[in-house]
N, C-alpha and C positions, 0 to 999 in steps of 0.2 A: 834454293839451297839456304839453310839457317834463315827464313823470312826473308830471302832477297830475291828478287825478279829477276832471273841473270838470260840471255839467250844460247838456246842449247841448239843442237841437230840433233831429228828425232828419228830411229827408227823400228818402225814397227813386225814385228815375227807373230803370225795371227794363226800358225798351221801346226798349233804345237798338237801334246798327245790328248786324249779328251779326260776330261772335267769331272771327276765322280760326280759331282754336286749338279751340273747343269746339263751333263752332256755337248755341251760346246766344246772347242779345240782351245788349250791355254791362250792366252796371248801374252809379248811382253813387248815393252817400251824400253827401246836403249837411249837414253840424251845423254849426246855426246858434249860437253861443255869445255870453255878454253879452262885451261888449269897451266900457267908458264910453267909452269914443273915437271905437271902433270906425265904419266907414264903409261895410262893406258889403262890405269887402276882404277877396281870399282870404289865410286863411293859411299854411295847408297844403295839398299837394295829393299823394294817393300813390296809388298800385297795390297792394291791398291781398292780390288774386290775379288773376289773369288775365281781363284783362276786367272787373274790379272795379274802382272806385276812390271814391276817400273824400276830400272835402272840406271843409276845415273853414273857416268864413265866419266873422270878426269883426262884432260890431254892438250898438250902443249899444241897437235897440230892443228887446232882450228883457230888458235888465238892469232893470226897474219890477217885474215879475212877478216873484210869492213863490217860484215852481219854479225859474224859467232866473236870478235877478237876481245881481248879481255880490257875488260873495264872497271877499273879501279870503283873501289867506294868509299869517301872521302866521311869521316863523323865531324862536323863540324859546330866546334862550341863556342858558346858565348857568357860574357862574364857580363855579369849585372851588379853594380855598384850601386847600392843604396847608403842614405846617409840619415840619420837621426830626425 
């Protein structure tokens, strides 16, 4: 999410309807990610390739769990004092 590496639960629906383009059956990816607020809401949703697609689902109930649980990200700055 937004460039950051977060751990999500993935899963996968591979049986959808078929593909004009490929003949294959859709596929999509749901990751499930901790969000403390989170309510079950999509956040993301894209076309990953053709017939593919990938959604990402906010949700407070995986943030308890030591794999999925949420994990702050801290910006940490530093000041550089030069002198003449």
């Amino acid at each position: 999410m937004q460039g950051v590496e977060i751990p999500y639960y993935e899963i996968t629906y591979d049986k959808g309807t078929t593909c004009d383009l490929s003949g294959l059956p859709r596929r999509t990816a749901l990751q499930y990610v901790c969000q403390p607020d989170g309510r079950g809401e999509m956040y993301e949703i894209k076309e990953t390739s053709s017939c593919e697609y990938e959604v990402v689902v906010l949700t407070s109930l995986l943030c308890s769990h030591p794999v999925y649980g949420y994990v702050p990200v801290y910006i940490v700055s530093s000041v550089i004092f030069m002198s003449p």
